[in-house]
Backbone atoms as SQL, in Angstrom:
CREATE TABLE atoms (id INTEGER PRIMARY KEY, chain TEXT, resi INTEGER, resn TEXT, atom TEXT, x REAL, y REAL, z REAL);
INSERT INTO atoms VALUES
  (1, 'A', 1, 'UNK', 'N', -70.327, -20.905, -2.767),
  (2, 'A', 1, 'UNK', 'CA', -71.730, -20.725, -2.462),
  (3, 'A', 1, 'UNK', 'C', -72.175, -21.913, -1.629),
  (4, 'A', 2, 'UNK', 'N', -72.813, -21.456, -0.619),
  (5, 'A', 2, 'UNK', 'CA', -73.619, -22.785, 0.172),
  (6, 'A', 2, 'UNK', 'C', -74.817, -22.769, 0.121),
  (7, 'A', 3, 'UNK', 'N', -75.588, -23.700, -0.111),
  (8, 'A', 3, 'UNK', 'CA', -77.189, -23.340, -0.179),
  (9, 'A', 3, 'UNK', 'C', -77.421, -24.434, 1.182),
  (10, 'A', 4, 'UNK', 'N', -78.356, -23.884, 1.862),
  (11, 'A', 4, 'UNK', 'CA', -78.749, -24.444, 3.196),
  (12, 'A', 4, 'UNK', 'C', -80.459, -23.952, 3.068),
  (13, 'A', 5, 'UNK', 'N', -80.783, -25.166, 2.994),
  (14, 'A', 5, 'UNK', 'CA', -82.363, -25.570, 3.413),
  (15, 'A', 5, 'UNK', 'C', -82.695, -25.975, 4.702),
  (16, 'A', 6, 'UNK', 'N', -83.218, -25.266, 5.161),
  (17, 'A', 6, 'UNK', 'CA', -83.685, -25.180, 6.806),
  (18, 'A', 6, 'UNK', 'C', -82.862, -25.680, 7.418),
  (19, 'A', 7, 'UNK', 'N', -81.956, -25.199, 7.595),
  (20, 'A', 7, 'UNK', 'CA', -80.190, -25.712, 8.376),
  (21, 'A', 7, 'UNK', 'C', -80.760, -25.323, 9.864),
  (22, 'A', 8, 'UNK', 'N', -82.078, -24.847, 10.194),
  (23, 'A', 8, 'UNK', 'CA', -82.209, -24.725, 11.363),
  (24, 'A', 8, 'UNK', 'C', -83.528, -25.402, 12.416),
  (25, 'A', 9, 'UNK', 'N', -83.923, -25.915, 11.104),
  (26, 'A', 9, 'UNK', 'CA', -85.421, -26.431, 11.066),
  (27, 'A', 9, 'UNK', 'C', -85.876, -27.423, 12.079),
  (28, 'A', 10, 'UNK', 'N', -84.994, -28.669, 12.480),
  (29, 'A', 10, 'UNK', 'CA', -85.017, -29.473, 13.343),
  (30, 'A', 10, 'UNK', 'C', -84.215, -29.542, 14.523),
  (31, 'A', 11, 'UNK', 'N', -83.694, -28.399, 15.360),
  (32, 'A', 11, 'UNK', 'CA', -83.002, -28.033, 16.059),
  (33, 'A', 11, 'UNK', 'C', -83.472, -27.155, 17.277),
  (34, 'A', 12, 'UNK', 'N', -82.982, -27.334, 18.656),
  (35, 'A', 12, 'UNK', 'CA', -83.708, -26.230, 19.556),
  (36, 'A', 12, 'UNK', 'C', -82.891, -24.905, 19.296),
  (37, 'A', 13, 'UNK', 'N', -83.643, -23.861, 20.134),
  (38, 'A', 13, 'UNK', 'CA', -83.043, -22.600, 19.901),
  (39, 'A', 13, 'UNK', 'C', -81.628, -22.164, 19.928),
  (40, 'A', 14, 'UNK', 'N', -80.807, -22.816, 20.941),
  (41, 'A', 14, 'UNK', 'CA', -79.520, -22.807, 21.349),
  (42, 'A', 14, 'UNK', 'C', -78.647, -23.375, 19.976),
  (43, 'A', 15, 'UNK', 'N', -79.324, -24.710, 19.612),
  (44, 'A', 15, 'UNK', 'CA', -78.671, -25.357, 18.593),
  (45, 'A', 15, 'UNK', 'C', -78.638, -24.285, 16.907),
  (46, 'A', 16, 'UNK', 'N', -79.816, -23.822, 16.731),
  (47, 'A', 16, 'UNK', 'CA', -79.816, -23.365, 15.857),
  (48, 'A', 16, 'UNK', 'C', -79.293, -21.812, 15.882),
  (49, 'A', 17, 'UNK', 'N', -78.878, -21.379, 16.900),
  (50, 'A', 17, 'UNK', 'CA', -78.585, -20.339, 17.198),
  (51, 'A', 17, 'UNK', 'C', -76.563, -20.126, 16.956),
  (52, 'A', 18, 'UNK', 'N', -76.751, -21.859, 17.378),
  (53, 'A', 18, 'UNK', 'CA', -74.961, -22.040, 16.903),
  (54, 'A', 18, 'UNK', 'C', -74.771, -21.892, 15.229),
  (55, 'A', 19, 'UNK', 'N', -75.909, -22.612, 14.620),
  (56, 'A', 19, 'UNK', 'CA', -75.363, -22.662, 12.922),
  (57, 'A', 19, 'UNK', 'C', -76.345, -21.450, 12.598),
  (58, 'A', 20, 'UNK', 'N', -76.588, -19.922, 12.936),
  (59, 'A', 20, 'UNK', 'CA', -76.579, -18.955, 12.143),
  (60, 'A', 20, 'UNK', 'C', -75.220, -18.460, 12.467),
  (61, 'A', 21, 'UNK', 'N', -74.746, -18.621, 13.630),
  (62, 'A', 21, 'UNK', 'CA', -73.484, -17.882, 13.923),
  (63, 'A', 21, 'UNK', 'C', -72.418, -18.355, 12.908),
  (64, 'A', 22, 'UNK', 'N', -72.678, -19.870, 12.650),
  (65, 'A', 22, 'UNK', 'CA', -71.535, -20.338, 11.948),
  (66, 'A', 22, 'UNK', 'C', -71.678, -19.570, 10.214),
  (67, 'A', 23, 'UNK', 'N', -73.002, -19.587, 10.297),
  (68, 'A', 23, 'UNK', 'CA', -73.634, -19.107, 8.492),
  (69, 'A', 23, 'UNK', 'C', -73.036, -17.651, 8.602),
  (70, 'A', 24, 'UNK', 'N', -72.993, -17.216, 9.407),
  (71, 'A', 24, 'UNK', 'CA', -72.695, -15.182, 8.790),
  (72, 'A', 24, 'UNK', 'C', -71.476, -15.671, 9.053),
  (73, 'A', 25, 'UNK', 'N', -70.325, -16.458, 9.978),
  (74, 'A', 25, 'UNK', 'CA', -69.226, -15.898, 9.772),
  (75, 'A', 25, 'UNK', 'C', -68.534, -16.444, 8.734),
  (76, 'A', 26, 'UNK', 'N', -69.236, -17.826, 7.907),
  (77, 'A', 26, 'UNK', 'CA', -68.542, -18.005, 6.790),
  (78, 'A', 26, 'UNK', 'C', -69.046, -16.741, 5.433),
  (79, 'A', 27, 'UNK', 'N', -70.150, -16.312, 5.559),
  (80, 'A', 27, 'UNK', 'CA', -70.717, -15.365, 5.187),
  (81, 'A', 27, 'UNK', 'C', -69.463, -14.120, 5.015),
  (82, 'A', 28, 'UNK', 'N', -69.255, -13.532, 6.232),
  (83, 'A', 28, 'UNK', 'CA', -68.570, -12.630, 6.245),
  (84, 'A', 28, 'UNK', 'C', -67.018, -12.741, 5.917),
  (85, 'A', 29, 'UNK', 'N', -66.614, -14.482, 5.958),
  (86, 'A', 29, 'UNK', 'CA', -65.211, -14.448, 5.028),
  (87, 'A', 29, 'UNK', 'C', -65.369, -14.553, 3.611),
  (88, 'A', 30, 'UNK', 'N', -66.698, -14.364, 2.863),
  (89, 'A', 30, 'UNK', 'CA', -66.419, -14.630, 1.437),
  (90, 'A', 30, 'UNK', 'C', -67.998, -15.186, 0.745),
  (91, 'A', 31, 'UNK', 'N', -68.075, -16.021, 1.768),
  (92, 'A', 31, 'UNK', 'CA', -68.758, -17.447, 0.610),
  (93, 'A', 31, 'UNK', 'C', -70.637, -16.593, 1.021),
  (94, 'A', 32, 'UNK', 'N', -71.135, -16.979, -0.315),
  (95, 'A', 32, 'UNK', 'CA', -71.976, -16.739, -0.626),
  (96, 'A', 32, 'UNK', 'C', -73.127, -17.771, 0.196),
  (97, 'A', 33, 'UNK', 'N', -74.449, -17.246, 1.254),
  (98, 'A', 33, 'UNK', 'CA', -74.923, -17.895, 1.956),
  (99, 'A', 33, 'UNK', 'C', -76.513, -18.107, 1.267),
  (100, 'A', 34, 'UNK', 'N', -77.180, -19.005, 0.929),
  (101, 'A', 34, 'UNK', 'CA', -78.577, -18.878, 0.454),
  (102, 'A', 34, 'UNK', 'C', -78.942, -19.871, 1.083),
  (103, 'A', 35, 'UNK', 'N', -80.152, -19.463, 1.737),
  (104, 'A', 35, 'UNK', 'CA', -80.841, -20.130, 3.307),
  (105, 'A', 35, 'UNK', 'C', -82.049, -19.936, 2.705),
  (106, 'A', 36, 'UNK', 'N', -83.047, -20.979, 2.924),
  (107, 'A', 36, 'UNK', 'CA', -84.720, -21.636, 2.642),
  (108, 'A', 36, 'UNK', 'C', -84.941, -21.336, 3.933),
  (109, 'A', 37, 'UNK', 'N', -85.755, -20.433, 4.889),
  (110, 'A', 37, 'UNK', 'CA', -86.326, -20.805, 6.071),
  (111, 'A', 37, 'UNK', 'C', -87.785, -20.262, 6.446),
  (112, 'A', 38, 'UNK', 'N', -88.019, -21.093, 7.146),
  (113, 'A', 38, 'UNK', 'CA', -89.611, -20.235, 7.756),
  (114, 'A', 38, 'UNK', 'C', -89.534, -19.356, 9.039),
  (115, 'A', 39, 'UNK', 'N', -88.392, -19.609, 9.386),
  (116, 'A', 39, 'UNK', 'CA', -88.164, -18.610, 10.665),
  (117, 'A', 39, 'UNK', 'C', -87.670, -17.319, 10.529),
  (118, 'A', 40, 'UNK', 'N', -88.911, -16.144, 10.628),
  (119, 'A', 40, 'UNK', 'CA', -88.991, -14.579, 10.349),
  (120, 'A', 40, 'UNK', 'C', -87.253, -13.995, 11.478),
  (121, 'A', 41, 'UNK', 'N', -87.000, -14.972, 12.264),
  (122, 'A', 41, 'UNK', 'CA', -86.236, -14.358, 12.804),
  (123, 'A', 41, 'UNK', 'C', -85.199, -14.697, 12.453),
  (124, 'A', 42, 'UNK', 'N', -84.556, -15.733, 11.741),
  (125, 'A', 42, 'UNK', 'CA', -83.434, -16.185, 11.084),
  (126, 'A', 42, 'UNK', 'C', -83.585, -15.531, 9.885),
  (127, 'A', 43, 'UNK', 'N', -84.605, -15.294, 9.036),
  (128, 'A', 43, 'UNK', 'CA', -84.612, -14.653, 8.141),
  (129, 'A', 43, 'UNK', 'C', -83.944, -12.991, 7.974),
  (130, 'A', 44, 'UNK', 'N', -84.358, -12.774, 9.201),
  (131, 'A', 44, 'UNK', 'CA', -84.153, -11.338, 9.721),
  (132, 'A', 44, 'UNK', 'C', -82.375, -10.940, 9.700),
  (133, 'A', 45, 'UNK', 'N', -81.479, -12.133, 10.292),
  (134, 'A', 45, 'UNK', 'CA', -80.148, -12.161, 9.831),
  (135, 'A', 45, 'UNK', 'C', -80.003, -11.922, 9.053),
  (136, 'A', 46, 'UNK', 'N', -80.555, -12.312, 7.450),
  (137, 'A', 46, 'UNK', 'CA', -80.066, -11.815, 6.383),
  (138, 'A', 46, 'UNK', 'C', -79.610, -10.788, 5.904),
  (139, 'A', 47, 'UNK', 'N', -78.484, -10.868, 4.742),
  (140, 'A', 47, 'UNK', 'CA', -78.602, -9.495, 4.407),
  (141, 'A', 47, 'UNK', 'C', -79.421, -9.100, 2.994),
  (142, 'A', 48, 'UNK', 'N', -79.809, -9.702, 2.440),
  (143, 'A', 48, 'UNK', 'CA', -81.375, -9.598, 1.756),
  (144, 'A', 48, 'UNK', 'C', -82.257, -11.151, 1.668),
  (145, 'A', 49, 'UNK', 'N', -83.398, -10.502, 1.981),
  (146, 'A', 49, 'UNK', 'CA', -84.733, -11.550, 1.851),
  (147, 'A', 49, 'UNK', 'C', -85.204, -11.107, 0.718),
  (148, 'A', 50, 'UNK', 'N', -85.976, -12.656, 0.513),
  (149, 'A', 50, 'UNK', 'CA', -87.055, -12.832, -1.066),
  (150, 'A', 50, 'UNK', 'C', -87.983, -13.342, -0.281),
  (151, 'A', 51, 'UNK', 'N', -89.314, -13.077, -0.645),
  (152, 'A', 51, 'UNK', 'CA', -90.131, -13.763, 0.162),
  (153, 'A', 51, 'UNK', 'C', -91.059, -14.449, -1.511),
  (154, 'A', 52, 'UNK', 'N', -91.443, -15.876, -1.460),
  (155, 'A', 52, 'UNK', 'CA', -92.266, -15.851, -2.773),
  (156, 'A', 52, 'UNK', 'C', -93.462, -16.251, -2.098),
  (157, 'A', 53, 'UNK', 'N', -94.322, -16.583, -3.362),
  (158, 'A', 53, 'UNK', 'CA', -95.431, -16.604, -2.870),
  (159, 'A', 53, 'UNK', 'C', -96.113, -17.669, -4.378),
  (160, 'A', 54, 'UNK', 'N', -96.698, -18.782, -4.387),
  (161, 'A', 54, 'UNK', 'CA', -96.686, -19.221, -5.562),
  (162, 'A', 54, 'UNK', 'C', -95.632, -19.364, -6.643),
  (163, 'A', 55, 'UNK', 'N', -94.498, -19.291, -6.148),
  (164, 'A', 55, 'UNK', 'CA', -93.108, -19.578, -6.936),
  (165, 'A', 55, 'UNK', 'C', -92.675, -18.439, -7.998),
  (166, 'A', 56, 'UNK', 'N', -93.703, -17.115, -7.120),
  (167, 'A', 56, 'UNK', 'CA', -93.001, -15.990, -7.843),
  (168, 'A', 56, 'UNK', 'C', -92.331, -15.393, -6.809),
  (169, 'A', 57, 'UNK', 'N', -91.068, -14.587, -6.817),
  (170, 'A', 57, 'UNK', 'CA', -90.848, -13.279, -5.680),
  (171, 'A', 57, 'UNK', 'C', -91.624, -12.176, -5.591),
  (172, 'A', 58, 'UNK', 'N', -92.169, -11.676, -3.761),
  (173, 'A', 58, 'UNK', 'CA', -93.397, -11.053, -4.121),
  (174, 'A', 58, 'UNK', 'C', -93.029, -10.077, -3.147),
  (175, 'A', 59, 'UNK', 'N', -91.397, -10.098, -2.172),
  (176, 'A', 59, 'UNK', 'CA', -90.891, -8.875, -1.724),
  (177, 'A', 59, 'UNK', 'C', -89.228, -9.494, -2.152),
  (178, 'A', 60, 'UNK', 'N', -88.442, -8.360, -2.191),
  (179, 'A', 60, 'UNK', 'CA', -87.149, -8.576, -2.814),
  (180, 'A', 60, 'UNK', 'C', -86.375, -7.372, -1.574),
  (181, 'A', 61, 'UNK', 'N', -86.199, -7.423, -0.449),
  (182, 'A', 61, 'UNK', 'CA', -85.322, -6.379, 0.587),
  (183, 'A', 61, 'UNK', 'C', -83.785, -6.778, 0.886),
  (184, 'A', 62, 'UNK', 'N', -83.587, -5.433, 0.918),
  (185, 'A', 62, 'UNK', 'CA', -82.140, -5.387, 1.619),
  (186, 'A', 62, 'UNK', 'C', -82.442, -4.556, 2.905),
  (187, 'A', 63, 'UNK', 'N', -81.524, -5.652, 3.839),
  (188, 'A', 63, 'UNK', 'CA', -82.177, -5.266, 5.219),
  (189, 'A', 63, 'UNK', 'C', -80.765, -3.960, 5.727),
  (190, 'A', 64, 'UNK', 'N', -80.915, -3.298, 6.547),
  (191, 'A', 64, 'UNK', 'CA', -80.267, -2.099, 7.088),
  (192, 'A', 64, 'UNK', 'C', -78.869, -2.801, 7.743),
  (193, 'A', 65, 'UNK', 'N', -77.887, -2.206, 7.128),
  (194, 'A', 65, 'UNK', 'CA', -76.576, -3.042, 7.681),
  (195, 'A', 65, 'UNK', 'C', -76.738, -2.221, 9.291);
């Protein structure tokens, strides 16, 4: 399991565009990926989002393979 907190947060687009690529393909050999981000479009990679809201979960999706 890797937990990554805004692994993309301080980075330009190009840069952060390298470590989602790197996140799904360790993703897709095995390892379990859990990412903190504010970016709807990195989020959007996922293959399920939690969104909370006051430190409850207040959507729980699985996005369309």
């Amino acid at each position: 399991m890797l937990l990554a907190d805004e692994p993309t947060g301080n980075l330009d687009t190009a840069h952060g565009d390298d470590v989602m690529r790197l996140l799904r393909t360790i993703n897709a050999e095995g390892t379990t990926v859990v990412m903190v981000t504010h970016s709807p479009a990195h989020a959007a990679q996922a293959s399920r989002t939690l969104h909370l809201l006051d430190g409850r979960i207040v959507v729980d999706a699985l996005q369309a393979a």
